[in-house]
N, C-alpha and C positions, 0 to 999 in steps of 0.2 A: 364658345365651348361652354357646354352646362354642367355647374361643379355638384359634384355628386350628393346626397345628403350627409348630413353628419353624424348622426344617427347611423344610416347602415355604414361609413365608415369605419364607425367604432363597433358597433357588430362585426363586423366581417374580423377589425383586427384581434376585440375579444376572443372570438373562436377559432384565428389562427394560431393565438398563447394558448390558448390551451390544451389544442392539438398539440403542441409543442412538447407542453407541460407533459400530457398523457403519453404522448412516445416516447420523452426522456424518463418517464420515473417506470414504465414497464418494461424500459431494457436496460436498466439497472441493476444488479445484484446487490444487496446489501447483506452485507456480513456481521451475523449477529456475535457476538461475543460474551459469553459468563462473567460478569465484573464479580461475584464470589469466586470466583477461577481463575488469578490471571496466571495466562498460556497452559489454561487446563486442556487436557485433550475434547473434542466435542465431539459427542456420540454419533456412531456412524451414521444410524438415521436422522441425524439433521446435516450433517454436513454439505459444505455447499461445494459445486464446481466453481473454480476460481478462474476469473474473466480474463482470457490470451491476450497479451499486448508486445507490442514490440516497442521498446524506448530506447534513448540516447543516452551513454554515457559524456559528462564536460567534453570529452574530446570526438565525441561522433560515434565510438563504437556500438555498434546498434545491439540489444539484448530482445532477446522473444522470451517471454514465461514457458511456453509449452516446448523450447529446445531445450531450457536451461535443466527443466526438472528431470529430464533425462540422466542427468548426472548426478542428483543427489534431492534433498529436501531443499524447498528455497525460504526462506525467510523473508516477507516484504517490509521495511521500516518506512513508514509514511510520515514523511517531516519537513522541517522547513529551518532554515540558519534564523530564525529569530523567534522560533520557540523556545521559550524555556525548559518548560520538560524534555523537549527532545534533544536538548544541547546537555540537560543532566542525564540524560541516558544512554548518551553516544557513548561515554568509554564503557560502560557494561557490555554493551551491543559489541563492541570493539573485542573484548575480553573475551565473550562466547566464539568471535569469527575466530578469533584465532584458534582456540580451544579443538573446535568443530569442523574449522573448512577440512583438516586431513582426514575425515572423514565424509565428507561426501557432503556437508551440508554448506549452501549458498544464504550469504545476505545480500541483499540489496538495498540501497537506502533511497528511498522513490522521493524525490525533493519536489513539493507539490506545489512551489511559488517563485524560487529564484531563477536567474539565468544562469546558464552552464560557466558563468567568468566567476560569479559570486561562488556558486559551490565549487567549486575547483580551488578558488583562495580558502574557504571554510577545510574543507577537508585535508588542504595543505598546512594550514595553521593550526587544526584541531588533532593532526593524526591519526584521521579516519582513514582506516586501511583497505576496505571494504569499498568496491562497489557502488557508485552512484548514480542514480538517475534521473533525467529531466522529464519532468510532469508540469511545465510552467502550463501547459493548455488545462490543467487537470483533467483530462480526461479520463486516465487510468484509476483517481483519486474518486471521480466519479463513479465508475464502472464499480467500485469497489465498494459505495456509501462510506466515504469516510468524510465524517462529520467534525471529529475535532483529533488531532493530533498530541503526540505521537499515536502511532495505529501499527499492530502488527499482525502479521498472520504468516504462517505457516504453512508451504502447499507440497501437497508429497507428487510423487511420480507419476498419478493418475488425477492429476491437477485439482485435486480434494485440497480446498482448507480444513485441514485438520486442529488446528491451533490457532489463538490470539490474543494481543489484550487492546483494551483501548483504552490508550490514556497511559500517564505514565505508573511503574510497578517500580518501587522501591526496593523490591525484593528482586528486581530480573536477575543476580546475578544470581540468584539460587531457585527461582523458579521456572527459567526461562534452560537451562540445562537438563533440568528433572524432565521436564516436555518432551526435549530433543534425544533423552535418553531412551525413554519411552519408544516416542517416535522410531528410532532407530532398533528398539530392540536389545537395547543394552543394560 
């Protein structure tokens, strides 16, 4: 048996990453965010459609983006049990769910690294009352460009991101309401 060269080896496998490369980064969405604005509204002509997924809550219950928003605004929090920033901003996050869910608005908190045993102990020990989900493949984490964590956005009924920040906001507990009020109409 005659072994092939090594040369087109490494051609062939060069140009099958990067077909890779070029499929995955043109069916990505990346969600730009105003870092002078956090959870400023963003003007209707740029707003993006936000990419449908269906994920696992720790115990199995399956969540779709495009049934949920049916029912109100959804909030997505993109995090992980061993960030910092997102571990100081869970009780604000927390503070708003409450505040909000009786009106119609959803968070979800999109965990983009652990498995469903580890967030399920986090959110037991931390009193996160909201919502979680498993993104350990990140692929939804992808679909979304999220680069560094926490990440949030905002998707109304016509699955518009309309809102977000990236990174954490020391202020969420007062800007991240103004948004939602807005949003809402209030």
């Amino acid at each position: 048996m005659k072994i092939p060269d090594p040369k087109l080896l490494l051609t062939v496998a060069f140009l099958v990453v990067a077909l890779g490369v070029l499929v995955y980064s043109t069916n990505r969405t990346t969600v730009q965010m105003d870092e002078n604005r956090p959870f400023g509204m963003i003007p209707s002509d740029q707003q993006q459609t936000a990419p449908d997924f269906t994920l696992s809550t720790p115990n199995g219950q399956k969540v779709t983006l495009s049934e949920a928003v049916k029912k109100g605004p959804v909030m997505l929090d993109f995090w992980a049990t061993w960030c910092g920033p997102c571990r100081m901003e869970m009780p604000e996050l927390q503070k708003v769910y409450e505040k909000y869910r009786g009106r119609g608005v959803q968070l979800y908190g999109v965990n983009k690294s652990d498995n469903s045993k580890i967030i399920a102990q986090f959110s037991q020990d931390n009193h996160v009352g909201f919502p979680t989900l498993v993104d350990s493949d990140q692929s939804v984490s992808g679909a979304y460009g999220v680069q560094s964590i926490p990440f949030i956005v905002i998707v109304d009924s016509d699955m518009h991101v309309k809102a977000g920040n990236d990174g954490y906001d020391p202020d969420t507990k007062t800007d991240l309401p103004r948004t939602l009020d807005e949003l809402l109409g209030t």
